[in-house]
C-alpha positions in Angstrom: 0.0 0.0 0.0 3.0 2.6 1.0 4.8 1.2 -2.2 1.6 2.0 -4.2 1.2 5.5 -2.7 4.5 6.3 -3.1 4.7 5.4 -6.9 1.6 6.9 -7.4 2.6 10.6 -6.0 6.3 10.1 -7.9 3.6 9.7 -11.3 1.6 12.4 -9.9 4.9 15.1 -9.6 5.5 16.7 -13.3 2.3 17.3 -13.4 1.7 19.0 -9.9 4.7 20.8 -11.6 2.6 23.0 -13.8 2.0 25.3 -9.9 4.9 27.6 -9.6 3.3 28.5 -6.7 4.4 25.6 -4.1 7.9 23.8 -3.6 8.1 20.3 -4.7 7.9 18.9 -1.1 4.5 20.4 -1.1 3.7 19.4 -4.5 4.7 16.1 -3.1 2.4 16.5 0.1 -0.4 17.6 -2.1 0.1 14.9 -4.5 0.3 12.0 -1.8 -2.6 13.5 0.1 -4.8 13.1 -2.8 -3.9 9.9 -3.6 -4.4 8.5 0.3 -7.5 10.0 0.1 -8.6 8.4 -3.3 -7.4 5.1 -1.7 -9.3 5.3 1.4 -12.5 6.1 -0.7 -12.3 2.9 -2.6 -12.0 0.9 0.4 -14.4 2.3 1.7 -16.5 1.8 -1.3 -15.7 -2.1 -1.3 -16.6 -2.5 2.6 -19.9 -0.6 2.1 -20.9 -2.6 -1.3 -19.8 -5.9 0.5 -22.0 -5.2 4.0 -25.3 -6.3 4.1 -25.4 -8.8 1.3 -27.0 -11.0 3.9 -30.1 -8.8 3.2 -30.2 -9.5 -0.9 -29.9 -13.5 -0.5 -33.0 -15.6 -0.9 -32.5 -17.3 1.9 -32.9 -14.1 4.1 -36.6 -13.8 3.3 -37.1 -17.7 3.2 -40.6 -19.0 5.0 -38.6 -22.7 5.2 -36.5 -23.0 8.0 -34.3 -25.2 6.3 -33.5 -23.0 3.2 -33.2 -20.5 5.8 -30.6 -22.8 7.9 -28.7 -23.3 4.9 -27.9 -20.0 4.3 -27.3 -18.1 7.3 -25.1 -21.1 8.1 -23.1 -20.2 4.3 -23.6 -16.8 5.9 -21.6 -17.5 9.3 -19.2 -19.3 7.3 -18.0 -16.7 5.5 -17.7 -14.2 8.1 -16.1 -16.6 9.9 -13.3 -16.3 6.7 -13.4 -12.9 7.0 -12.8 -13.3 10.7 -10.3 -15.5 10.8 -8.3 -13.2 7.8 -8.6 -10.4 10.1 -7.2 -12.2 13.3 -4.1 -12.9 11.1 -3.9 -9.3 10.4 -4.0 -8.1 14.0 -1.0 -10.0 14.7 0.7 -8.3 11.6 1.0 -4.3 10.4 -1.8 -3.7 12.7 -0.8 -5.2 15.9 -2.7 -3.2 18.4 -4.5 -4.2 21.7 -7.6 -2.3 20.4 -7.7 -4.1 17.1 -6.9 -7.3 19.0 -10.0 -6.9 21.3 -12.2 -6.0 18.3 -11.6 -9.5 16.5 -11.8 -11.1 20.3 -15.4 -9.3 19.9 -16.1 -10.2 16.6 -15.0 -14.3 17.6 -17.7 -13.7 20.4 -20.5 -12.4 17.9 -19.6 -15.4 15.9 -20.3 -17.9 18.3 -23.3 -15.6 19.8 -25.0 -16.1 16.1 -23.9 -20.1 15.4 -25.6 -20.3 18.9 -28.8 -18.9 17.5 -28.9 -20.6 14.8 -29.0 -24.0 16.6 -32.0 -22.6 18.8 -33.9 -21.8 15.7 -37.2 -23.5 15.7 -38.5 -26.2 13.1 -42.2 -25.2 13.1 -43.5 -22.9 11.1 -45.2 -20.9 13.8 -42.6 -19.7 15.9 -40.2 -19.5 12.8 -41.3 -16.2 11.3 -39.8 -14.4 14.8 -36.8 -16.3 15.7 -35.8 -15.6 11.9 -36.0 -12.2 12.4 -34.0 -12.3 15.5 -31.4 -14.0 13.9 -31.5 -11.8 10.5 -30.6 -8.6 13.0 -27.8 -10.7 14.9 -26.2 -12.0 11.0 -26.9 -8.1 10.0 -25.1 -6.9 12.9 -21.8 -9.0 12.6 -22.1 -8.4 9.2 -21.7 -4.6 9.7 -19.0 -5.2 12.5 -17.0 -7.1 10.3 -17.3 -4.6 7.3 -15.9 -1.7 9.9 -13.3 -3.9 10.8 -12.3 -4.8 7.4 -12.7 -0.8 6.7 -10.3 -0.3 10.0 -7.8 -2.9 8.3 -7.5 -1.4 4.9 -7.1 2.3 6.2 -4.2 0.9 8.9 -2.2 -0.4 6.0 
């Protein structure tokens, strides 16, 4: 990421040139700025287009308990991934005792919400709720996640 910035603000000089106005360290400030700032916007525009896909799948709306099962357990598993990729970050670039407790938090959310979903009713009758409970827990460590992720792209 530092290797990309850097290249990217070297590119970015001759034409910040053109400014009589500034020195080249400030040119070069300017020009790094701009392209941080670009960078953070894409991540941020992946983490946002990523979160909540829990709410577009079919299995989210799904009167059958087991089409529902199915896929918020594909759903757990997969932030489970993203999890366990971000646990192996925290003990990388971004080794921090904050970051650290916020993938402990996100472990415990993770449990919290496999928990759930082996207390979810077979009936139809009491379904309807306890899906609904359990959409709002996947929603919520699906968010988490995302602002971790988020966290873990602007650190590097």
């Amino acid at each position: 990421m530092k290797r990309t910035l850097l290249f990217a603000a070297l590119v970015a000089l001759p034409t910040l040139g053109m400014a009589d106005d500034k020195t080249l360290p400030e040119r070069a400030s300017d020009a790094a700025a701009s392209v941080e700032h670009g960078t953070k916007a894409a991540a941020e525009t992946v983490v946002n287009a990523t979160r909540n896909v829990w709410n577009s799948t079919k299995a989210y709306l799904s009167p059958d308990p087991a089409e529902f099962r199915e896929g918020a357990e594909r759903k757990i598993n997969e932030l489970a991934d993203d999890i366990d990729q971000l646990k192996g970050e925290s003990k990388g670039a971004l080794a921090s005792r904050d970051f650290g407790a916020r993938v402990k938090s996100l472990h415990q959310q993770l449990a919290l919400a496999r928990s759930e979903l082996r207390k979810m009713p077979e009936d139809k009758k009491d379904f309807p709720d306890a899906r609904k409970r359990m959409n709002n827990t996947l929603d919520g460590l699906e968010s988490a996640v995302g602002e971790a992720q988020k966290e873990a792209r602007v650190g590097k």
